[in-house]
N, CA, C and O atoms as a Tripos MOL2 file, in Angstrom:
@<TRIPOS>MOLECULE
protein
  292   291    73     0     0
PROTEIN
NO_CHARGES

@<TRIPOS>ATOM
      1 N           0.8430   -1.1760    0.0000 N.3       1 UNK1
      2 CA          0.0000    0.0000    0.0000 C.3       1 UNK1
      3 C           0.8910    1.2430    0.0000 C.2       1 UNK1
      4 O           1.8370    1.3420    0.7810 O.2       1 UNK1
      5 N           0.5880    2.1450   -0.8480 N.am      2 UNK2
      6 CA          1.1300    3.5420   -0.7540 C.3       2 UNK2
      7 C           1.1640    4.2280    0.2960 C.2       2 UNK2
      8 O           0.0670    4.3130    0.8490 O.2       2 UNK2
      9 N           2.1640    4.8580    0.8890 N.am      3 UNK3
     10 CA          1.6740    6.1600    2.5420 C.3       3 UNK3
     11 C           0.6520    6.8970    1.3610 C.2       3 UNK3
     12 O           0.6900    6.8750    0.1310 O.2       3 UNK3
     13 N          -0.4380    7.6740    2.5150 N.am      4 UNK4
     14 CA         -1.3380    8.3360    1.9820 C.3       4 UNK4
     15 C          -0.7220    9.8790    1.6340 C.2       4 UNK4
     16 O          -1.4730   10.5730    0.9490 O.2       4 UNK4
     17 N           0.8040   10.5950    2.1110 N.am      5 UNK5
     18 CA          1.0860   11.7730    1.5550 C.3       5 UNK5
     19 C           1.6990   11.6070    0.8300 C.2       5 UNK5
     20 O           2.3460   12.6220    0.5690 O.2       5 UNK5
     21 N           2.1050   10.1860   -0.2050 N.am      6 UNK6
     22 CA          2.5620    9.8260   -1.6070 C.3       6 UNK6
     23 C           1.1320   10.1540   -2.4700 C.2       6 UNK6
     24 O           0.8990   10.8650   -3.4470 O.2       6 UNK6
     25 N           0.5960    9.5910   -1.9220 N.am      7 UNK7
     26 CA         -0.6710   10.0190   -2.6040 C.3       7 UNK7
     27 C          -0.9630   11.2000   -2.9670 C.2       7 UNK7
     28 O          -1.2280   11.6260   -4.0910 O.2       7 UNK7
     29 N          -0.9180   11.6280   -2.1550 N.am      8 UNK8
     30 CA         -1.2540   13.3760   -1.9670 C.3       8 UNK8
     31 C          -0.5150   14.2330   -2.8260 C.2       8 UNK8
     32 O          -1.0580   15.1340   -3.4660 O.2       8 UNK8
     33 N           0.6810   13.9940   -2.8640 N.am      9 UNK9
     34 CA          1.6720   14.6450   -3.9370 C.3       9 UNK9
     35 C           1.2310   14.5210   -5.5060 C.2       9 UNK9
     36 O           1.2290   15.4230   -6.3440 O.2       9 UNK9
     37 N           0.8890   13.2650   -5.6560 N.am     10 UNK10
     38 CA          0.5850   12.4300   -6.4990 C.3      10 UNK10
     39 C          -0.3270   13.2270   -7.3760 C.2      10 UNK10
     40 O          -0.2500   13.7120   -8.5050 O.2      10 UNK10
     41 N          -1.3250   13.1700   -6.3140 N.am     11 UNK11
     42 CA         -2.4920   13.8860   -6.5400 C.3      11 UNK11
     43 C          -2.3740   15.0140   -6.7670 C.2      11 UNK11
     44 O          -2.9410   15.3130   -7.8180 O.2      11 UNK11
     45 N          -1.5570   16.4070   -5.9320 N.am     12 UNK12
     46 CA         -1.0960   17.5540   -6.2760 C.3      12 UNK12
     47 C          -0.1300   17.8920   -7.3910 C.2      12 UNK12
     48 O           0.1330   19.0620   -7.6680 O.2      12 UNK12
     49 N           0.3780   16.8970   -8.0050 N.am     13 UNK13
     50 CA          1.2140   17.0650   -9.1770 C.3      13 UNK13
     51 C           0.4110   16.6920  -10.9290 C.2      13 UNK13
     52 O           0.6940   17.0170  -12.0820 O.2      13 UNK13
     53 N          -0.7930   15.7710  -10.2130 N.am     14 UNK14
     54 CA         -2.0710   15.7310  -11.4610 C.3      14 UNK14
     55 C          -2.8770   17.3000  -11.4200 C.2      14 UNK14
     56 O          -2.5640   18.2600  -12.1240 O.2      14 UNK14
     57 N          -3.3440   17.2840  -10.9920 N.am     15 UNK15
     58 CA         -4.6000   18.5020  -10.9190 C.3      15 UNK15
     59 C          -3.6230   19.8160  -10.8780 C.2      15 UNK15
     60 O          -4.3380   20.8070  -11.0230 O.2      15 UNK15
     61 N          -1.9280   20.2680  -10.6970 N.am     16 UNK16
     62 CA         -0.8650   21.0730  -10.9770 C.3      16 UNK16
     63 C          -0.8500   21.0560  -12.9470 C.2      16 UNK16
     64 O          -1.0260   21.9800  -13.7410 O.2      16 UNK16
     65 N          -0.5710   19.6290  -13.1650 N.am     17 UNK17
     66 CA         -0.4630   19.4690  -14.8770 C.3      17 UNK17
     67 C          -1.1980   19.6650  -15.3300 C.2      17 UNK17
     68 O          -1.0290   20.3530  -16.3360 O.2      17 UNK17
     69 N          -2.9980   19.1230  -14.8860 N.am     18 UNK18
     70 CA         -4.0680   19.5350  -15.4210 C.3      18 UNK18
     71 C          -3.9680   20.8700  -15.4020 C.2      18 UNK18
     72 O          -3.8000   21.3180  -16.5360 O.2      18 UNK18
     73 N          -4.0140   21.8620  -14.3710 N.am     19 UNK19
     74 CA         -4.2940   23.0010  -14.6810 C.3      19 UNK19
     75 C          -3.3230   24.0580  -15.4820 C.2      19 UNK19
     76 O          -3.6950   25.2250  -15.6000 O.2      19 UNK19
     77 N          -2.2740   23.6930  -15.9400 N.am     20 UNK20
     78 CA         -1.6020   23.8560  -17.1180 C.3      20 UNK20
     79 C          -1.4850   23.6090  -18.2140 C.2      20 UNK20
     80 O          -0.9180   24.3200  -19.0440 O.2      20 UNK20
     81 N          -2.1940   22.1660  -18.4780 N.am     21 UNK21
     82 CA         -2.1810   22.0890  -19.4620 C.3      21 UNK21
     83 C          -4.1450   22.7200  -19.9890 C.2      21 UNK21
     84 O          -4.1800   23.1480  -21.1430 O.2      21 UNK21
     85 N          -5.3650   22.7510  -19.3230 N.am     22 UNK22
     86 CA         -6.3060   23.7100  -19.2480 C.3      22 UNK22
     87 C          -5.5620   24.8940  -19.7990 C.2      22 UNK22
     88 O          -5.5230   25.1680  -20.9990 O.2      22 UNK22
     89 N          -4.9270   25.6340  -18.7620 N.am     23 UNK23
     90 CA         -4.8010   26.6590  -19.2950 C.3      23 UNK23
     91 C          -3.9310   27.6090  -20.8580 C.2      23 UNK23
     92 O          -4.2090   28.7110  -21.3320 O.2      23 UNK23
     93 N          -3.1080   26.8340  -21.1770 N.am     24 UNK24
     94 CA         -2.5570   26.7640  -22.1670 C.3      24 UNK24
     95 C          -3.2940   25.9010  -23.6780 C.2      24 UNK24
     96 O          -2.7030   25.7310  -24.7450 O.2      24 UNK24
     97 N          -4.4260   25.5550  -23.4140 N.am     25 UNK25
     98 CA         -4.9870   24.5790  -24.2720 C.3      25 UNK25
     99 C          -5.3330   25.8450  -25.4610 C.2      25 UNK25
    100 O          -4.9850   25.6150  -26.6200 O.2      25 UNK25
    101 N          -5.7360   26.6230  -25.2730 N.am     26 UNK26
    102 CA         -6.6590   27.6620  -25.6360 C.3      26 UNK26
    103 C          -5.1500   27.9080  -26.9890 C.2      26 UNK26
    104 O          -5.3790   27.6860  -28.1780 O.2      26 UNK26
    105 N          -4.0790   28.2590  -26.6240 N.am     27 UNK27
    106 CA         -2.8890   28.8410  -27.5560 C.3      27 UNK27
    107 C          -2.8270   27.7520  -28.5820 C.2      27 UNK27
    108 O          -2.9180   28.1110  -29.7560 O.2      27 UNK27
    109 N          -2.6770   26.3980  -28.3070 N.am     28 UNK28
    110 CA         -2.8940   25.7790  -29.5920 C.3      28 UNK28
    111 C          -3.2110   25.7910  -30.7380 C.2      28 UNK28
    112 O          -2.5390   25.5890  -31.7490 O.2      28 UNK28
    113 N          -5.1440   26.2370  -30.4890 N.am     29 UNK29
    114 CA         -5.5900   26.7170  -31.8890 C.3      29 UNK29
    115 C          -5.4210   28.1010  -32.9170 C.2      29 UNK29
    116 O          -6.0310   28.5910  -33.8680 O.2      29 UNK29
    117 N          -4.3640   28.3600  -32.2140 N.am     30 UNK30
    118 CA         -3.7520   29.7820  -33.0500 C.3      30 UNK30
    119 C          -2.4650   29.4100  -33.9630 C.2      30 UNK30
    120 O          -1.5960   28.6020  -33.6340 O.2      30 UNK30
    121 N          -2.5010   30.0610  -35.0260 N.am     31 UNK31
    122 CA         -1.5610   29.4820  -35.8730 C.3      31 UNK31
    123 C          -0.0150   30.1080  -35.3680 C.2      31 UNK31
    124 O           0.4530   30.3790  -34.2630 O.2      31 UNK31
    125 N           0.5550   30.1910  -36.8930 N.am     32 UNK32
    126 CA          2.3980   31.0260  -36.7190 C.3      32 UNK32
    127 C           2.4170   32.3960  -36.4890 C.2      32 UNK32
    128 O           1.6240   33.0420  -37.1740 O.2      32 UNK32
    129 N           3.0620   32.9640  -35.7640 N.am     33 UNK33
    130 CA          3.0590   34.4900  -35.7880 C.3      33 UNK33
    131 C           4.4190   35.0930  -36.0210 C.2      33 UNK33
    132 O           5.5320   34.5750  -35.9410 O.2      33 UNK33
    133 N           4.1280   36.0610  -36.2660 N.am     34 UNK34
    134 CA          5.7450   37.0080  -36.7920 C.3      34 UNK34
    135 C           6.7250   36.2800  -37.3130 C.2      34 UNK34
    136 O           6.7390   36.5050  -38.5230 O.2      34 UNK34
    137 N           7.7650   35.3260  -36.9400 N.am     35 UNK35
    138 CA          8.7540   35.0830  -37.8290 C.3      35 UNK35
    139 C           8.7310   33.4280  -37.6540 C.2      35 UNK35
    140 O           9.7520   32.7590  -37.8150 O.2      35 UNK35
    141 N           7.6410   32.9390  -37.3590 N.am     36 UNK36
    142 CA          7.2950   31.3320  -36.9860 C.3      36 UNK36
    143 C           7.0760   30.5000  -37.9040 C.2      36 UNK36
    144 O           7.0080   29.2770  -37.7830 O.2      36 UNK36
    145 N           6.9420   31.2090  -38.9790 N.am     37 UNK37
    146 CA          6.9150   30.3170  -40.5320 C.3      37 UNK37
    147 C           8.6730   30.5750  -40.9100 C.2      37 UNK37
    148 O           9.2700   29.5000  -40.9540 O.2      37 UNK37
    149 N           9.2590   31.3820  -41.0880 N.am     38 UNK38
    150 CA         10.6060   31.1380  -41.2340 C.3      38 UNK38
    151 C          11.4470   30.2330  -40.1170 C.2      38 UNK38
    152 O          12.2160   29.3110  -40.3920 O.2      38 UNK38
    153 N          11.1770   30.6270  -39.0540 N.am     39 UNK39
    154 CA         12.2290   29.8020  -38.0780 C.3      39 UNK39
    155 C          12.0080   28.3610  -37.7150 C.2      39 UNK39
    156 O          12.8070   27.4440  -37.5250 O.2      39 UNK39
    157 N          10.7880   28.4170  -37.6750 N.am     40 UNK40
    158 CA         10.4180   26.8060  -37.2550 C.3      40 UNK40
    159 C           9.8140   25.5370  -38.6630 C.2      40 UNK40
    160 O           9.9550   24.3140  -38.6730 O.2      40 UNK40
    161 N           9.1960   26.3730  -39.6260 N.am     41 UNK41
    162 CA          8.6460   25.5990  -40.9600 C.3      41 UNK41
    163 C          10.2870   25.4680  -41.9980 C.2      41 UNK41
    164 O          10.7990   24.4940  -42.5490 O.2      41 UNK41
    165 N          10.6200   26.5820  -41.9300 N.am     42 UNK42
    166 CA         11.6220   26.1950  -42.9980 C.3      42 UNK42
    167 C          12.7570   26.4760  -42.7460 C.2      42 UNK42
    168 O          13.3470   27.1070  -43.6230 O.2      42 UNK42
    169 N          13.5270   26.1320  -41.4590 N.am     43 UNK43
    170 CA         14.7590   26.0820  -41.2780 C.3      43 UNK43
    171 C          15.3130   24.2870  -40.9480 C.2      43 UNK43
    172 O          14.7660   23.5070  -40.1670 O.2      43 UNK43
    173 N          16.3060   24.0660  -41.6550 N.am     44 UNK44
    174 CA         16.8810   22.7470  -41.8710 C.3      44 UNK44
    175 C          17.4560   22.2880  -40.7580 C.2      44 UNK44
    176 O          17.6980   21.1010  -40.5410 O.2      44 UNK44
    177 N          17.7250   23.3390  -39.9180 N.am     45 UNK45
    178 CA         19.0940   23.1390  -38.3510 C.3      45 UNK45
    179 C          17.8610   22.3720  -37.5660 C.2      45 UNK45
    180 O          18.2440   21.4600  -36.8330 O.2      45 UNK45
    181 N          16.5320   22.5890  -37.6070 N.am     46 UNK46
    182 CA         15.6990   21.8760  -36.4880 C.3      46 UNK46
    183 C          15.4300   20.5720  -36.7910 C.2      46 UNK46
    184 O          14.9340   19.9480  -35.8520 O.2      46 UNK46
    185 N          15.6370   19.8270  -38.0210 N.am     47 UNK47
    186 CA         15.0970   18.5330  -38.4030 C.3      47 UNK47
    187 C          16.1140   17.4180  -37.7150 C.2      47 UNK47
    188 O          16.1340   16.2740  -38.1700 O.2      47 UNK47
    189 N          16.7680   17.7150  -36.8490 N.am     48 UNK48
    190 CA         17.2180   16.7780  -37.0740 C.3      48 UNK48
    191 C          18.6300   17.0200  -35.4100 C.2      48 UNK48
    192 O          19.5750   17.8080  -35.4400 O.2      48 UNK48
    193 N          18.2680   16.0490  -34.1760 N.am     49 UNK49
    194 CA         19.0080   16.4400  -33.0220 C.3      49 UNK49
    195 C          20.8830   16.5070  -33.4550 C.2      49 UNK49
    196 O          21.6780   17.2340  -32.8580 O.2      49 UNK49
    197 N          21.0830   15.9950  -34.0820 N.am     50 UNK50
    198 CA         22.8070   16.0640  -34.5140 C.3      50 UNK50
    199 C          23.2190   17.6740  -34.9810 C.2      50 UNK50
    200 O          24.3200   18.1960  -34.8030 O.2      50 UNK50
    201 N          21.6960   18.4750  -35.8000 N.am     51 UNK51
    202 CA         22.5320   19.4060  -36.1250 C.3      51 UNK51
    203 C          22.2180   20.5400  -34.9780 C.2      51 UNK51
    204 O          22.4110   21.7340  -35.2110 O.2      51 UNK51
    205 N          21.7670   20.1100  -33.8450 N.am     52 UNK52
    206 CA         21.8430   21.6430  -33.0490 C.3      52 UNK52
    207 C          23.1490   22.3880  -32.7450 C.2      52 UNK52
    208 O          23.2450   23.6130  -32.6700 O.2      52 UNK52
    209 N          24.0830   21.5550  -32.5890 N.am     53 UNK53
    210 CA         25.3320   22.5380  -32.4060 C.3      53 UNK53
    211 C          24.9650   23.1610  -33.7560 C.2      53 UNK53
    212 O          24.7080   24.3550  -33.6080 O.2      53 UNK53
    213 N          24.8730   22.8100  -34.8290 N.am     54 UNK54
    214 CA         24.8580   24.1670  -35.9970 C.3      54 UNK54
    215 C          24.2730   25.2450  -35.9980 C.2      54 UNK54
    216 O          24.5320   26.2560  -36.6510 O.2      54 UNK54
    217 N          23.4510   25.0520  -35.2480 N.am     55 UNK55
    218 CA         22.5630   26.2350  -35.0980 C.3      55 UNK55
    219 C          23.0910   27.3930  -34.2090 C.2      55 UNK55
    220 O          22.5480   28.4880  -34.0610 O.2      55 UNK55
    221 N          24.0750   27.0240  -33.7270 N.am     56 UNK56
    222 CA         25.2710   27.8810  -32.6700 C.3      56 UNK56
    223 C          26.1180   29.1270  -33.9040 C.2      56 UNK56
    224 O          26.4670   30.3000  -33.7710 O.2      56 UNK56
    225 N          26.1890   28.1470  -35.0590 N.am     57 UNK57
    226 CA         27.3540   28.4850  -35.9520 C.3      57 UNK57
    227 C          26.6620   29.5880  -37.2970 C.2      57 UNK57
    228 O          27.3780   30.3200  -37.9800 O.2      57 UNK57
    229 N          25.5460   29.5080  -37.4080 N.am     58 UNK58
    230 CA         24.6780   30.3380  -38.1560 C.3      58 UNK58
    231 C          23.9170   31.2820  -38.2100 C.2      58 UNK58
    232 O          23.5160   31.6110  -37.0940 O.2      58 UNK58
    233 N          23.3700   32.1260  -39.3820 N.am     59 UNK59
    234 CA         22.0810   33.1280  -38.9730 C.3      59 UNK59
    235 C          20.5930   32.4390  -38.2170 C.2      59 UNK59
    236 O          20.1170   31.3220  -38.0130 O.2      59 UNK59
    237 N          20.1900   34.0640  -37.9350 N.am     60 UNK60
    238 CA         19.2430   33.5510  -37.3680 C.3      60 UNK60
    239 C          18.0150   32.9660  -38.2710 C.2      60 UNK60
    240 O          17.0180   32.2700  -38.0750 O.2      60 UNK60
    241 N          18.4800   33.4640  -39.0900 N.am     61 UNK61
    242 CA         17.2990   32.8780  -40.6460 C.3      61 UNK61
    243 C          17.8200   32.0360  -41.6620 C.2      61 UNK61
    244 O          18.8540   32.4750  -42.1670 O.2      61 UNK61
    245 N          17.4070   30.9520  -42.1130 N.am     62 UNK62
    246 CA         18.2240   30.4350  -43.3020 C.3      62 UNK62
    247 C          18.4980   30.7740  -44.4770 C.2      62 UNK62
    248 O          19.1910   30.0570  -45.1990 O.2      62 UNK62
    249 N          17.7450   32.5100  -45.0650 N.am     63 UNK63
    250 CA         18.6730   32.9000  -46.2510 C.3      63 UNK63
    251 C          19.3490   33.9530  -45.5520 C.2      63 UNK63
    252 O          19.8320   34.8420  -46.2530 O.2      63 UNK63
    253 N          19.4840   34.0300  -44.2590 N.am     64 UNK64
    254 CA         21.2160   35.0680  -43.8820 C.3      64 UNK64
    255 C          21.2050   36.3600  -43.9390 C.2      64 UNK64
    256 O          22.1180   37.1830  -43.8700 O.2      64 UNK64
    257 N          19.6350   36.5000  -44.1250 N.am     65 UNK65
    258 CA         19.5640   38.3720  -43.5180 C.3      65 UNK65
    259 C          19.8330   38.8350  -42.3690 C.2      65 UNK65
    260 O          20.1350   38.1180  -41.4140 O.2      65 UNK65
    261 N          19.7530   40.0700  -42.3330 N.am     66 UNK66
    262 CA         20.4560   40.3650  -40.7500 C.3      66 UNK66
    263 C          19.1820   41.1020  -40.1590 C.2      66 UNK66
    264 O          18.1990   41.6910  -40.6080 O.2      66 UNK66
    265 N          19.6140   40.8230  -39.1370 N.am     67 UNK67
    266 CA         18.9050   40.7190  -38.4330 C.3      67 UNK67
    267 C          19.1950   41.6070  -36.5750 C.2      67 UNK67
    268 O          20.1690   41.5200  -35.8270 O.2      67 UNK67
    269 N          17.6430   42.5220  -36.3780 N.am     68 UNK68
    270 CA         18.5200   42.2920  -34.8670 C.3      68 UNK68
    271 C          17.5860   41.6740  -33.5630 C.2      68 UNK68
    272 O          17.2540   42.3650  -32.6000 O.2      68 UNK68
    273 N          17.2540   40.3040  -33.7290 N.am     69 UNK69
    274 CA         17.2470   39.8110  -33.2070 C.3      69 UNK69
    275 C          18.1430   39.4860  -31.8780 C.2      69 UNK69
    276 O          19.3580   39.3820  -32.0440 O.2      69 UNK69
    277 N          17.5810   39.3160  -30.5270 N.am     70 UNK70
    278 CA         18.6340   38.6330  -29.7530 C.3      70 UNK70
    279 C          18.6300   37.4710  -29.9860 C.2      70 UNK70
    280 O          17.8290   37.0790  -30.8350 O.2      70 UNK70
    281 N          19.5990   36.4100  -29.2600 N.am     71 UNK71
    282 CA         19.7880   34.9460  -29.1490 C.3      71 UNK71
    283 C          20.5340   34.7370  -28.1570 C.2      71 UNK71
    284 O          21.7420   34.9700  -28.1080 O.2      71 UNK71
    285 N          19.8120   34.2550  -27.2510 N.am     72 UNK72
    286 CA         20.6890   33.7010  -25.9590 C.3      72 UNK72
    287 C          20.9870   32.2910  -26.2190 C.2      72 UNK72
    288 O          20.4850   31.5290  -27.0460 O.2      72 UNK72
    289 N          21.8630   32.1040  -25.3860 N.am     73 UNK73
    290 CA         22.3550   31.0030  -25.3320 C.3      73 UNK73
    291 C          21.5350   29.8470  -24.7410 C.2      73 UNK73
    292 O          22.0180   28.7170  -24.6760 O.2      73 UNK73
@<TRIPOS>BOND
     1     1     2 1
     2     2     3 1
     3     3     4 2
     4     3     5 am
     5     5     6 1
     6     6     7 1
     7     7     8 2
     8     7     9 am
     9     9    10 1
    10    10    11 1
    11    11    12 2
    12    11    13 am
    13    13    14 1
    14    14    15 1
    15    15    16 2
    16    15    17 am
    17    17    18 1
    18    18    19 1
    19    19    20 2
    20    19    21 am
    21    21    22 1
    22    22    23 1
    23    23    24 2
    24    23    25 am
    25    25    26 1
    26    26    27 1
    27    27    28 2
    28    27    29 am
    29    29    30 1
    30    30    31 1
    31    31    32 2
    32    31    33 am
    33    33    34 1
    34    34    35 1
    35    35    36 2
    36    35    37 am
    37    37    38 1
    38    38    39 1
    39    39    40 2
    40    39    41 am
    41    41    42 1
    42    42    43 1
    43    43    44 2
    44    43    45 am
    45    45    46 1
    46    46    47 1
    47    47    48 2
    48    47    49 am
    49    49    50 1
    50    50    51 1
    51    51    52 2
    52    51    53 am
    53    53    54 1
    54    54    55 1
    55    55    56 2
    56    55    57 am
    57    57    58 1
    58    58    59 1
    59    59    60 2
    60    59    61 am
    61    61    62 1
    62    62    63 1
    63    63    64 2
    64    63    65 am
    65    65    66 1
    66    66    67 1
    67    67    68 2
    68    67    69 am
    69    69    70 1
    70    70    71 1
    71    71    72 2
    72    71    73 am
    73    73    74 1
    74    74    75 1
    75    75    76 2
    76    75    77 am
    77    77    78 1
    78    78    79 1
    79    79    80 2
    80    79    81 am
    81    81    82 1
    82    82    83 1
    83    83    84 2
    84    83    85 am
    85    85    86 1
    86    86    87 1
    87    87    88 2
    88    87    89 am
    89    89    90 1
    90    90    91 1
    91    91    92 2
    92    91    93 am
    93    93    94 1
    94    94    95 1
    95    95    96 2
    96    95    97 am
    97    97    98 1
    98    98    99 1
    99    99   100 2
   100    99   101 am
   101   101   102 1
   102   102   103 1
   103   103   104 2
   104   103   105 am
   105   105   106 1
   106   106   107 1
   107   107   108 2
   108   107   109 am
   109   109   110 1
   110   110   111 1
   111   111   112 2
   112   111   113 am
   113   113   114 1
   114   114   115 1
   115   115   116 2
   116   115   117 am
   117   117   118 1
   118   118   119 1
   119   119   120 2
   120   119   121 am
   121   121   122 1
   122   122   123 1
   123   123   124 2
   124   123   125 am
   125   125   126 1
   126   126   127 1
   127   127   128 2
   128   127   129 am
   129   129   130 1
   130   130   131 1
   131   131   132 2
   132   131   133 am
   133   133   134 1
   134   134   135 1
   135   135   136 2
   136   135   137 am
   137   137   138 1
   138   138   139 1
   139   139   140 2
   140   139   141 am
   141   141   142 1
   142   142   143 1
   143   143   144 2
   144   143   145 am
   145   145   146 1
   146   146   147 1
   147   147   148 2
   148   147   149 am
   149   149   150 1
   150   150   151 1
   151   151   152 2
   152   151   153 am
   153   153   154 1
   154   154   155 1
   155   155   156 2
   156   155   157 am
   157   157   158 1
   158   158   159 1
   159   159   160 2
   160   159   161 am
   161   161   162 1
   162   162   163 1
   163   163   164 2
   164   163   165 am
   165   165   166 1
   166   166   167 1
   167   167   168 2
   168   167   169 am
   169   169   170 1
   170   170   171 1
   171   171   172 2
   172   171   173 am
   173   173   174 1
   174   174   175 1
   175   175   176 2
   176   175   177 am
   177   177   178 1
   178   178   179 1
   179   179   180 2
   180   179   181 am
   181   181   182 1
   182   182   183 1
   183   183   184 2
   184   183   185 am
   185   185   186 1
   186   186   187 1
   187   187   188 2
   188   187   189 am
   189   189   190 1
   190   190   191 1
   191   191   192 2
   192   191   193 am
   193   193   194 1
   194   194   195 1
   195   195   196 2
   196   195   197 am
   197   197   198 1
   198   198   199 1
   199   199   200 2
   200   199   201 am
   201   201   202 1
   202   202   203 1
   203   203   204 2
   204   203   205 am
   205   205   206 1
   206   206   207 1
   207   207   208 2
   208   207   209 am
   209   209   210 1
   210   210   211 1
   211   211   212 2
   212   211   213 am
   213   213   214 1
   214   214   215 1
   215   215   216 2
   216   215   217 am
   217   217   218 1
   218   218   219 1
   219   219   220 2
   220   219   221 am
   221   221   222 1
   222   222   223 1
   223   223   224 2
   224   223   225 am
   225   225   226 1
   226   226   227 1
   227   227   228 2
   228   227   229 am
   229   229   230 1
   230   230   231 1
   231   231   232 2
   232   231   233 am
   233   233   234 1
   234   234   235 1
   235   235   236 2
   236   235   237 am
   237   237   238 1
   238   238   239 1
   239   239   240 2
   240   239   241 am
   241   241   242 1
   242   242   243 1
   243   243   244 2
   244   243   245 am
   245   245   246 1
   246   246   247 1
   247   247   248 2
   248   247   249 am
   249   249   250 1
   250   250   251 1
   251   251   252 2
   252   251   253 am
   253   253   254 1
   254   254   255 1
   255   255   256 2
   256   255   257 am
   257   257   258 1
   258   258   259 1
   259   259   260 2
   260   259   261 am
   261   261   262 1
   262   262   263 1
   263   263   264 2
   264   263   265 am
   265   265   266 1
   266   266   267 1
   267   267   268 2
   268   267   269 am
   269   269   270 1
   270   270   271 1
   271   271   272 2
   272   271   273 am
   273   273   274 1
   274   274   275 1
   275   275   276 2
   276   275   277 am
   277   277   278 1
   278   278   279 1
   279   279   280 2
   280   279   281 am
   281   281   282 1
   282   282   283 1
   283   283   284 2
   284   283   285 am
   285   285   286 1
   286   286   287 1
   287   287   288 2
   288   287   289 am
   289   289   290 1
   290   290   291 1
   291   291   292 2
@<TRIPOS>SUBSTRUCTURE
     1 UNK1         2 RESIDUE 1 A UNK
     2 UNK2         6 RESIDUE 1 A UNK
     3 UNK3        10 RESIDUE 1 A UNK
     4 UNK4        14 RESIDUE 1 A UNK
     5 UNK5        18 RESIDUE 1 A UNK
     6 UNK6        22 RESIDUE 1 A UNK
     7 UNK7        26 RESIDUE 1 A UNK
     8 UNK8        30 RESIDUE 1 A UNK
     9 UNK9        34 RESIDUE 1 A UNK
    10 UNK10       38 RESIDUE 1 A UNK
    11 UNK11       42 RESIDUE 1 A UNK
    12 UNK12       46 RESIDUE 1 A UNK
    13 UNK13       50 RESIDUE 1 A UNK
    14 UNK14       54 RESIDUE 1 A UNK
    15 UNK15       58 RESIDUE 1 A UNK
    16 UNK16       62 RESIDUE 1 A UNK
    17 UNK17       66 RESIDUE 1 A UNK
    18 UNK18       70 RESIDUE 1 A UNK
    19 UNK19       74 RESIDUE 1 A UNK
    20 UNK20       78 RESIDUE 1 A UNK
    21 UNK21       82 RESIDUE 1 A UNK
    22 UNK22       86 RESIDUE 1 A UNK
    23 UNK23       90 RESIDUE 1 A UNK
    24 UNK24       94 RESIDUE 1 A UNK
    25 UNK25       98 RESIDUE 1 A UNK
    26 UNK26      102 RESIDUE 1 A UNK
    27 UNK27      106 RESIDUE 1 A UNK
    28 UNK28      110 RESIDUE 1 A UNK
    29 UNK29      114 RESIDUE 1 A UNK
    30 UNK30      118 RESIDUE 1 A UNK
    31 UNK31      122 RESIDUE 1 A UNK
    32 UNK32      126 RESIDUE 1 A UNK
    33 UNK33      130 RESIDUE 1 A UNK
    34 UNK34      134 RESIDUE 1 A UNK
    35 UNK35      138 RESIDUE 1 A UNK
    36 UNK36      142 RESIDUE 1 A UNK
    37 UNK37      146 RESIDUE 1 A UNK
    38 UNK38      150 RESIDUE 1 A UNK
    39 UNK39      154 RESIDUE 1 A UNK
    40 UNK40      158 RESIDUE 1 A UNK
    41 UNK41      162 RESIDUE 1 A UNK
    42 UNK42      166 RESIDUE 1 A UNK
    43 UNK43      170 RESIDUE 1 A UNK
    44 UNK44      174 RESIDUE 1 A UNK
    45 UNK45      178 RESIDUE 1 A UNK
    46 UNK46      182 RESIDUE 1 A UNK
    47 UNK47      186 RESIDUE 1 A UNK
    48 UNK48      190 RESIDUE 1 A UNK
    49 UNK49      194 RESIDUE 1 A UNK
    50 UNK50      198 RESIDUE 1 A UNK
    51 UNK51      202 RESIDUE 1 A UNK
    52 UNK52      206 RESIDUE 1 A UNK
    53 UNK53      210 RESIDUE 1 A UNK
    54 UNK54      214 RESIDUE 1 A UNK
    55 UNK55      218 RESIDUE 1 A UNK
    56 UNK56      222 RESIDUE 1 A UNK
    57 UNK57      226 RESIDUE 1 A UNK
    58 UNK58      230 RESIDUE 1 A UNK
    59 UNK59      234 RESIDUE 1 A UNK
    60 UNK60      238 RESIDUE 1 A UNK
    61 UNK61      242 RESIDUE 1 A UNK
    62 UNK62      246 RESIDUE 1 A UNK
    63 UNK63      250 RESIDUE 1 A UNK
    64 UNK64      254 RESIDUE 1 A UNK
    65 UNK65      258 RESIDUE 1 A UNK
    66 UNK66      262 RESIDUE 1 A UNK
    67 UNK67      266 RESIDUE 1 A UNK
    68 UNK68      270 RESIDUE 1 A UNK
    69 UNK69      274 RESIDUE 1 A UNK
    70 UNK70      278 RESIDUE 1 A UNK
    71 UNK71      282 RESIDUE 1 A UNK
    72 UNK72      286 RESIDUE 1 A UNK
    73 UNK73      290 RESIDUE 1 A UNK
């Protein structure tokens, strides 16, 4: 049998996720905004986990305009 404040956590860490994921449900049905069709639809550095160091080494866009974007690390 479980102690009952395993439970409890248990329980406080469901109805914690539920209410995050509730509340964030709503952003889903909104599409790309501002530069979300370039960075995420058609950049090549995201397809694929081997090339993230590349993405260290490049623009922030894949045809290499400039940009002033920040980028943290």
């Amino acid at each position: 049998m479980i102690p009952s404040f395993v439970v409890k956590k248990i329980w406080a860490a469901l109805i914690l996720i539920a209410f995050v994921f509730i509340s964030y449900a709503p952003a889903m049905r909104n599409g790309f905004v501002w530069d979300d069709t370039a960075l995420i639809l058609r950049d090549p550095l995201i397809r694929s986990w081997r090339l993230i160091p590349e993405g260290f080494n490049h623009f922030l866009f894949v045809d290499a305009t400039a940009s002033d974007f920040y980028r943290p690390i």
